[in-house]
N, C-alpha and C positions, 0 to 999 in steps of 0.2 A: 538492571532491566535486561530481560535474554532479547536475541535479538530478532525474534517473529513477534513479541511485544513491540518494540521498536517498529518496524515493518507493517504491525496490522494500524498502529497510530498517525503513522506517517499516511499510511493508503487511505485512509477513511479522511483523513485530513483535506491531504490533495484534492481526493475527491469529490468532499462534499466544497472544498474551494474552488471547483472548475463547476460545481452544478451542475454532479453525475450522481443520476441512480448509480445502484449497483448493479442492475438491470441492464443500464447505460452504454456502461463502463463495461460491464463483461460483453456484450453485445459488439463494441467496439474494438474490444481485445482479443475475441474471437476465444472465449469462457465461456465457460457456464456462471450463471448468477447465484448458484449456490456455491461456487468453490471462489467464489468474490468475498461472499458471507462467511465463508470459513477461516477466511485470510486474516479477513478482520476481525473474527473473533477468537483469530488464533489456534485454529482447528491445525489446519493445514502448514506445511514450511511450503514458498515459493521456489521453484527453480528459478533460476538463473536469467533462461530463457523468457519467462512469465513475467518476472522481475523487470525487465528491459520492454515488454511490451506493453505494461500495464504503465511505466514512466512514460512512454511515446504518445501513448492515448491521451496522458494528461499534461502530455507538454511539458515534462520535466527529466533530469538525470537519472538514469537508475539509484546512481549513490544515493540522491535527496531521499528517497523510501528508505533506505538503511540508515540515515541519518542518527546516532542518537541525538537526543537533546543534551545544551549543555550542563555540566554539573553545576551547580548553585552551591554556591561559597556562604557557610553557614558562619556568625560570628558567636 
């Protein structure tokens, strides 16, 4: 999984777990609601900076948005 895959799963996650529009959320992060929606849909790569602000709004690490998920042990 590349990793603004990773990044747009993790964002929509969080955020539909803290009970943020994307509206919300960019509103808060001081975005646009379209470049919220691009994240997510994998339009766009995050800086760095965006990265860090969009975890503060939700109360979380920047890492945890890059997180991947772990690999599953197939038998």
């Amino acid at each position: 999984m590349e990793i603004r895959e990773v990044f747009a799963r993790n964002l929509r996650r969080h955020r539909q777990a803290a009970g943020l529009s994307q509206e919300e959320l960019a509103h808060r992060a001081e975005v646009d609601r379209t470049y919220i929606s691009a994240l997510e849909r994998c339009v766009y790569g995050a800086t760095i900076d965006v990265v860090d602000k969009l975890a503060n709004v939700l109360g979380i690490e920047a890492a945890d948005l890059l997180r991947r998920p772990p690999l599953r042990v197939t038998k």
